[in-house]
N, C-alpha and C positions, 0 to 999 in steps of 0.2 A: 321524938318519942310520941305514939299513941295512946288516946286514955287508957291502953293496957299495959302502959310501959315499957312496949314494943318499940325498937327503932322501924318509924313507917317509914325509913328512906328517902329519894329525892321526890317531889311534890311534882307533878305534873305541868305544874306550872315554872320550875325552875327547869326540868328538861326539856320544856319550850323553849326558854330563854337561851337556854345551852345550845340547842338543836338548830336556832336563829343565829346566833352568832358566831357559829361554825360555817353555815353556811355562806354567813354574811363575810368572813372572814376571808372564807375562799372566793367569793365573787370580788373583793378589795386586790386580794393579793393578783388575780388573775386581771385587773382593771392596770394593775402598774405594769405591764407588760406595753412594749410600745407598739405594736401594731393594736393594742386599745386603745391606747393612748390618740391613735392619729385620727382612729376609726368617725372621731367624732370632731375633728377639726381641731384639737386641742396646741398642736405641734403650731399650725398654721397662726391659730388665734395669738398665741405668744410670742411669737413671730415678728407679727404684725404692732404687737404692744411695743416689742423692744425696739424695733427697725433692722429688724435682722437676730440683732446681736442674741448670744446662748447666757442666760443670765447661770447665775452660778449659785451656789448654795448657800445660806443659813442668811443671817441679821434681819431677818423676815420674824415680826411675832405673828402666828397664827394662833390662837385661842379659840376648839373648838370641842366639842365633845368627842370622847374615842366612840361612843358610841350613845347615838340619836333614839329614844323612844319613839319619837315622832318626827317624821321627816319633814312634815308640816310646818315646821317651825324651830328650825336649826339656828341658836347663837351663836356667833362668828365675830370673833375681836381681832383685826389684824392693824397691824402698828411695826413700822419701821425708822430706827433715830435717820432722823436729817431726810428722811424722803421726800419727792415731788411730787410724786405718784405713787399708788398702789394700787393694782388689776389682781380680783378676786376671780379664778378659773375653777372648772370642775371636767373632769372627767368622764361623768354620768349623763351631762345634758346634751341634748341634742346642739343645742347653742353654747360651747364653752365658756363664753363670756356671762360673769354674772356682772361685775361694777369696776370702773374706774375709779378711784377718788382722787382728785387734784386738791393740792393743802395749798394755800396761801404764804408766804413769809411768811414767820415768827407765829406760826400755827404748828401744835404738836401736833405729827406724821401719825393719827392712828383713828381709828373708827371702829363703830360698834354695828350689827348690824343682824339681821336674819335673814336665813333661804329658806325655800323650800328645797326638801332633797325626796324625789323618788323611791330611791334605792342607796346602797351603799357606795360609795365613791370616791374619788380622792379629791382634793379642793389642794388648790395651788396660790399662793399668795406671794406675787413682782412686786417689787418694790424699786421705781426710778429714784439714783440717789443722786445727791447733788453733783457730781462729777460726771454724770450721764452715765454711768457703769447700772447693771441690773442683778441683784440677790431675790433666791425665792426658797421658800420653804414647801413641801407637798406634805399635807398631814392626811390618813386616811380615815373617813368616816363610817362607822356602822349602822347602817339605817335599819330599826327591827322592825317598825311603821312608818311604809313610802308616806310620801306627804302631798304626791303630784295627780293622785289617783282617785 
C-alpha cells in the first residue's frame, strides 16, 4: 500500500530481482545441456579426476546457495561419509576445476570453502570413496552479481 492506501504493486526493485532470476534461471537450465557442459572441458576434467570411471549420483553433500547475490564470494560446504577425495567442478569456468581436497585417515570427509562465480552455473561436487567407486551431486547456482568481473 501507498500513503494513499493504494496498493502501489510490485516495487521496481523486486521486478529486478524477478527479471534477474528468470533470466538467470534460463541461462542454468540451458548450462545442463551437455554440449555446455563439454564446451568448457567439464566432461574431460571429471574424467580425468575419476580415471576414466562415470561416477554416479547423490552421497555427495553440496551446500550452496540456490541463489548468489554476489558472485564474488560464494559459500560452498561439500562433505561426503568415508571419502578420500572430493573435486569441486563448475560449469561456468573457463578452467572447470576449482579444488581437490585429499582427507587424511580418521579426518571427517568435508570442507568449507568460497568461489568466486561470474555468472550462474552449476558446480559439481566427486567424491572418491573408499572402495575407489565415485558419487557426485550437480547443484545449480543463480548468480544476480557476477563476482569475476
Amino acid at each position: 500500500m501507498d500513503n494513499d492506501g493504494h496498493d502501489a504493486g510490485p516495487t521496481r526493485r523486486n521486478l529486478l530481482k524477478l527479471t534477474i532470476a528468470a533470466v538467470a534461471t534460463s541461462a542454468v537450465a540451458g548450462n545442463s545441456s551437455r554440449s555446455a557442459l563439454a564446451s568448457n572441458g567439464i566432461d574431460q576434467a571429471i574424467l580425468d579426476f575419476t580415471g576414466g570411471t562415470i561416477p554416479r549420483e547423490g552421497e555427495v553433500v553440496l551446500d550452496a546457495p540456490e541463489i548468489a547475490d554476489n558472485g564474488g564470494s560464494v559459500q560452498i560446504r561439500i562433505a561426503a561419509a568415508g571419502a578420500r577425495k572430493i573435486a569441486l567442478f563448475s560449469d561456468g569456468n573457463p578452467n572447470p576445476g576449482i579444488v581437490v581436497i585429499t582427507f587424511a585417515e580418521d579426518t571427517v570427509p568435508a570442507a568449507t570453502t568460497r568461489v568466486r562465480l561470474a555468472g550462474s552455473q552449476n558446480l559439481v561436487a566427486i567424491a572418491e570413496l573408499p572402495d575407489g567407486t565415485f558419487v557426485q551431486t550437480t547443484r545449480p547456482i543463480i548468480v544476480t552479481v557476477g563476482g569475476c568481473g
